[in-house]
C-alpha positions in Angstrom: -28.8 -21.0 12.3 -27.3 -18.9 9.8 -25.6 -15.8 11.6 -24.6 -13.0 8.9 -23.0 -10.8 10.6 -20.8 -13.7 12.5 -20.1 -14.9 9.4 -18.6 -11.9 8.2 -16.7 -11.2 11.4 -15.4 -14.9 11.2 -14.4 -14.0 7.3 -12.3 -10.7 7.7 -10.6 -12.0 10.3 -9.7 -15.4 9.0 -8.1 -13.6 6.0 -6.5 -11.0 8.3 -5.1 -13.7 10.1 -4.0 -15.9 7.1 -2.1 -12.8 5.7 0.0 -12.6 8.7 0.9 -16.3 8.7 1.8 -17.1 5.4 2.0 -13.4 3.5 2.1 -13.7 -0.1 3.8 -17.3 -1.5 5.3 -16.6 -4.7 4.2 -19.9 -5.9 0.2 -18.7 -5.6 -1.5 -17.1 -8.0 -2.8 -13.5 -7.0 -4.9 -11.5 -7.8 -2.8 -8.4 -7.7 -0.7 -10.2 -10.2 -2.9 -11.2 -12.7 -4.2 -7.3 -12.5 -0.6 -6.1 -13.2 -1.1 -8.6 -16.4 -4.0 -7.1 -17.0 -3.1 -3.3 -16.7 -0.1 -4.6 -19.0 -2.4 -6.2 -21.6 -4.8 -3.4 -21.6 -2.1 -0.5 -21.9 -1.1 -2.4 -24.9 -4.2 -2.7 -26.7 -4.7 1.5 -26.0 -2.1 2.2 -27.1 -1.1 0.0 -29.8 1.9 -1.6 -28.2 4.0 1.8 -28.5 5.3 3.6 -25.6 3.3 7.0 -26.3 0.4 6.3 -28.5 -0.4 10.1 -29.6 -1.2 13.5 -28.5 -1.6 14.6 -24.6 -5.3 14.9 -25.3 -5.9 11.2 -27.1 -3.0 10.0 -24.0 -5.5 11.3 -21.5 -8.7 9.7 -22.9 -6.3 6.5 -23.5 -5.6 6.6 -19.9 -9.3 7.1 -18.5 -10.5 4.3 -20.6 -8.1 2.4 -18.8 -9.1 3.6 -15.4 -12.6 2.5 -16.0 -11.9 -1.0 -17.8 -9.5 -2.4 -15.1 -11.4 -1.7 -11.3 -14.7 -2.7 -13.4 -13.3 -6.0 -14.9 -11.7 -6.8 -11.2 -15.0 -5.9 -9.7 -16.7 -8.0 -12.1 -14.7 -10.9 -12.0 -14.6 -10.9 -7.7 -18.2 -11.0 -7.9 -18.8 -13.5 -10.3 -16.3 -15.9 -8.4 -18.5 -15.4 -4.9 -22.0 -15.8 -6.6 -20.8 -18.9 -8.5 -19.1 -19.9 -5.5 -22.0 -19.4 -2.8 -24.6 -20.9 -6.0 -22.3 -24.5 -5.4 -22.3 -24.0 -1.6 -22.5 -22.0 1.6 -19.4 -23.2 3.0 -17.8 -22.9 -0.9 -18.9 -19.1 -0.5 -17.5 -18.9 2.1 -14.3 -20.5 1.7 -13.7 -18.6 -1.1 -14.3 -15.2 0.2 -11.6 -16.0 2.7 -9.2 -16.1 0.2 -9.9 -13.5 -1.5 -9.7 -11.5 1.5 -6.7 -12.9 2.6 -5.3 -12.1 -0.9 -6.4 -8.0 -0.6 -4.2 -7.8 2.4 -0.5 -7.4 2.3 1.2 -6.6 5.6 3.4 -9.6 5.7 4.3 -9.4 2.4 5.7 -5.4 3.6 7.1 -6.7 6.6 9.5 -9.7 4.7 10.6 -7.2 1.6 11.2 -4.8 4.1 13.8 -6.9 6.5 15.2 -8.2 3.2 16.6 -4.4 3.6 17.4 -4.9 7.1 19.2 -7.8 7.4 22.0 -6.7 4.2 22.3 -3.6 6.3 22.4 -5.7 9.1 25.2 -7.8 7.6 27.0 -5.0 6.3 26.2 -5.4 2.5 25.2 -2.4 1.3 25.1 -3.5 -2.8 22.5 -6.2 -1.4 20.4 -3.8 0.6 20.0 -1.1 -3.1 19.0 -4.0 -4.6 16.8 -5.1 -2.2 14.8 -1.6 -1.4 14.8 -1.4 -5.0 12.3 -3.9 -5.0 10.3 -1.9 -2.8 10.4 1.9 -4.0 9.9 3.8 -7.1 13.1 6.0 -6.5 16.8 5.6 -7.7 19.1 3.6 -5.4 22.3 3.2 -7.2 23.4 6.5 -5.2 22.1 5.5 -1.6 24.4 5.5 1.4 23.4 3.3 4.1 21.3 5.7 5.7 19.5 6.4 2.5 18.8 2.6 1.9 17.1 2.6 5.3 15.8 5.8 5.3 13.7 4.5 1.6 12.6 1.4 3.3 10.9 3.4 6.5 9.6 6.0 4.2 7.9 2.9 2.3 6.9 1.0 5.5 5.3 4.0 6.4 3.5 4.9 3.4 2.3 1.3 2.6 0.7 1.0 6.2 -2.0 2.9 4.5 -1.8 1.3 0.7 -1.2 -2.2 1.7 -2.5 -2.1 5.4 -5.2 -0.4 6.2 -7.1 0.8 3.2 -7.3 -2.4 2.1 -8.5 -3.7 5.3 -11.3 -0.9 5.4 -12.6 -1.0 1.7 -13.2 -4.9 2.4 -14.7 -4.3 6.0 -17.4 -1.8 4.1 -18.0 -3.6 1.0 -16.0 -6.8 1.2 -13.6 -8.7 -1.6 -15.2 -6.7 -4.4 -14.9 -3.6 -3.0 -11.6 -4.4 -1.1 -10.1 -6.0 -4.9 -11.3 -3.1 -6.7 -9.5 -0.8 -4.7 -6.3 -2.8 -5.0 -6.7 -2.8 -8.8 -6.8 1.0 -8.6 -3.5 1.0 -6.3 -1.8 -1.4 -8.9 -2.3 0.9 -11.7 -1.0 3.7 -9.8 1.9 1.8 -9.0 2.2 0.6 -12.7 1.5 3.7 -14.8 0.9 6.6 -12.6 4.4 7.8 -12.8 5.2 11.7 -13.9 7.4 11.0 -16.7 7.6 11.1 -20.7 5.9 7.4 -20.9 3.4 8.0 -18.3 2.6 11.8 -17.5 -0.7 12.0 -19.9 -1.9 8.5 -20.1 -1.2 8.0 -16.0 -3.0 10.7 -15.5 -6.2 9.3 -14.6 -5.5 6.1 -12.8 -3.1 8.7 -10.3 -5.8 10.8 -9.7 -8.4 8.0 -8.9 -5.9 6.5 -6.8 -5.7 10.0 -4.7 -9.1 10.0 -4.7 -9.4 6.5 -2.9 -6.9 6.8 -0.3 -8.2 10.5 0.8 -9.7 8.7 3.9 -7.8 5.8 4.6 -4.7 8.0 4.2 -5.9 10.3 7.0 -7.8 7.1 9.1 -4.2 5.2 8.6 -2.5 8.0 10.2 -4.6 8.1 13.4 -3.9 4.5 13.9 -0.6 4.8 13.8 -0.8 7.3 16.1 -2.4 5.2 18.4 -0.3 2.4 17.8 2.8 4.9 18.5 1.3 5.4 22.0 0.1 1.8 22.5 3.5 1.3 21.8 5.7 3.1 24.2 9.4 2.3 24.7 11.4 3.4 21.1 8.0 5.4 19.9 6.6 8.6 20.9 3.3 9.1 21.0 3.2 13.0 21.4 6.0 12.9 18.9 4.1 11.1 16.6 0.8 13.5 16.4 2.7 16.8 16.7 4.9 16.2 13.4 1.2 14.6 12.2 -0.1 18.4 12.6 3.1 19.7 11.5 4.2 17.5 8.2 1.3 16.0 7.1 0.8 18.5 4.0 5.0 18.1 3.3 4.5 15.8 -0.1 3.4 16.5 -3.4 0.6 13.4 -3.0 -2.3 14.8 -0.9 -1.9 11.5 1.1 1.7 10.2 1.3 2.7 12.2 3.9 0.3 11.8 6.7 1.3 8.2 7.6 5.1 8.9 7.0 4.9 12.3 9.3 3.7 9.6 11.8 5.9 7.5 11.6 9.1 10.1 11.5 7.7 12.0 14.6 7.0 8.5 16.3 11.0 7.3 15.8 12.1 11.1 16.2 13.8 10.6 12.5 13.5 12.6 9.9 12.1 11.4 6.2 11.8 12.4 2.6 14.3 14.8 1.4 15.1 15.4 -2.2 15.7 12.3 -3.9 16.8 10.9 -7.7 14.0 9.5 -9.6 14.2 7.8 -13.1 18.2 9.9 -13.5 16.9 12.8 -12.1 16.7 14.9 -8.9 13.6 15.8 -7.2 13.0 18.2 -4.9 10.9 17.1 -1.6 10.7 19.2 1.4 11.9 16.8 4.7 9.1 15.3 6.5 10.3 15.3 10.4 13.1 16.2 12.9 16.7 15.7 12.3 17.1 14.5 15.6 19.0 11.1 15.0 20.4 9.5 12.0 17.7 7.0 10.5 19.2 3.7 11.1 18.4 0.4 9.8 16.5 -0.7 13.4 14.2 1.9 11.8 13.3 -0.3 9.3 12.4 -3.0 12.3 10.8 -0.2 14.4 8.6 1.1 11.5 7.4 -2.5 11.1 6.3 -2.8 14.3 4.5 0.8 14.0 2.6 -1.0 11.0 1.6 -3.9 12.2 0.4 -2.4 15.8 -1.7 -0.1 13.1 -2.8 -3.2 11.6 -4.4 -4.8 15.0 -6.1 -1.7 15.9 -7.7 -1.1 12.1 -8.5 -5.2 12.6 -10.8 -4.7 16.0 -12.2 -1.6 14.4 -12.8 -3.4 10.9 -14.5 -6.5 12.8 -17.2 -4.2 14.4 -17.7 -2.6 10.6 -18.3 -6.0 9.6 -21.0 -6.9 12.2 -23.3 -3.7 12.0 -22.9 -3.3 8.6 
């Protein structure tokens, strides 16, 4: 007898559990890849293959349309996958809302690029560490000490629990791979063109806003998980550490969200995050995010991980019973 709401449990967590077995092969083709191709196809055609392609006012309509065209065609194209999929078969449905959920999430995909970091630091190579984090962050890293090349990896650890962690995982529990892929094409175009710089400050505009707009919740949901991973956790994390630079920090970023899971994290490893920091040649000013209590060390970089992924279990139990009452 056909059991929808088993189904769907059975779903979201076979996904779940195929992203933390086998992460993101580089020899699959994803979908978060062929939206970058996308984003990059449809900048283009905006903008007629220039780098700026006119005033701040056409720049900002340029980068709306954008915004609109890319979620909606990702949307689109999840949904007509599944129906044509479930027309063939149930069990083809099925199968192939698996994968698609299993290609939304991205926590062992963090987790490897992260201890890429970890292990140069680890093995004293610093030049391979910068280029390592580089993959990872948005910032500068030529000038990075050691301390700086772990402190970067935490700070993105942190921040992606809620990106690549658990805002994916709760836009698919409520509205699965369409919504979950739709929000994931919003995050890539923030990552891709919602940058404040000459290329990207007017025609970025829209897709960073919209991406603001989607993690509002998750940001703050993220957070609270981590807190309760923090004191789930024990031994190296603090708990009470953890929720009173939470109160503290959480507003300490220029993005309404970014700072709520990485005040977590820097009060749960008693560290102390952010900090001014060089971005495209030059220096921006951040305020610190956390207590200069210890030196961030590149264990951090382990510790965080484990932060995330205890995150990721609870979001998983609290994602499974979305998907059976919903």
């Amino acid at each position: 007898m056909w059991n929808w709401a088993a189904n769907q449990m059975m779903i979201f967590s076979a996904g779940f559990f195929l992203d933390l077995m086998f992460g993101d092969p580089h020899w699959m083709p994803h979908p978060v890849r062929l939206t970058g191709r996308l984003i990059g196809g449809t900048e283009r055609l905006l903008r007629g293959g220039k780098g700026k392609g006119g005033s701040a006012a056409e720049e900002l309509v340029k980068g709306a349309v954008l915004a609109v065209i890319v979620p909606a065609a990702v949307a689109g194209a999840a949904w007509g996958v599944l129906r044509a999929a479930y027309g063939l078969h149930r069990f083809a449905g099925m199968g192939a809302e698996i994968f698609l959920t299993y290609q939304i999430f991205a926590a062992k995909c963090l987790r490897v690029e992260s201890m890429k970091v970890y292990d140069c630091l680890k093995a004293g190579d610093l030049d391979g560490a910068r280029a390592a984090v580089s993959m990872i962050v948005g910032r500068d890293t030529d000038r990075l000490d050691e301390e700086g090349v772990a402190k970067a990896a935490v700070e993105t650890v942190a921040e992606n629990t809620s990106d690549g962690v658990i805002a994916p995982m709760v836009y698919t529990a409520l509205g699965g791979p369409v919504l979950g892929l739709l929000y994931k094409a919003v995050n890539t175009m923030d990552s891709m063109v919602g940058y404040k710089n000459e290329k990207y400050l007017y025609f970025g505009r829209a897709a960073a806003k919209l991406d603001d707009l989607v993690n509002y919740v998750p940001a703050r949901v993220s957070a609270w998980m981590m807190i309760g991973g923090a004191f789930l956790l024990g031994g190296d994390f603090s708990g009470r550490g953890a929720l009173r630079v939470y109160k503290r920090d959480r507003r300490n970023h220029a993005s309404p969200n970014s700072a709520h899971t990485e005040s977590v994290c820097a009060g749960a490893l008693g560290v102390r995050l952010a900090g001014d920091g060089w971005y495209f040649g030059k220096l921006v000013k951040k305020p610190f995010i956390g207590d200069d209590l210890r030196r961030v060390e590149y264990e951090d970089i382990r510790r965080a991980n484990r932060l995330m992924g205890a995150a990721g279990w609870i979001c998983w139990g609290v994602c499974v019973g979305i998907r059976y009452c919903w």
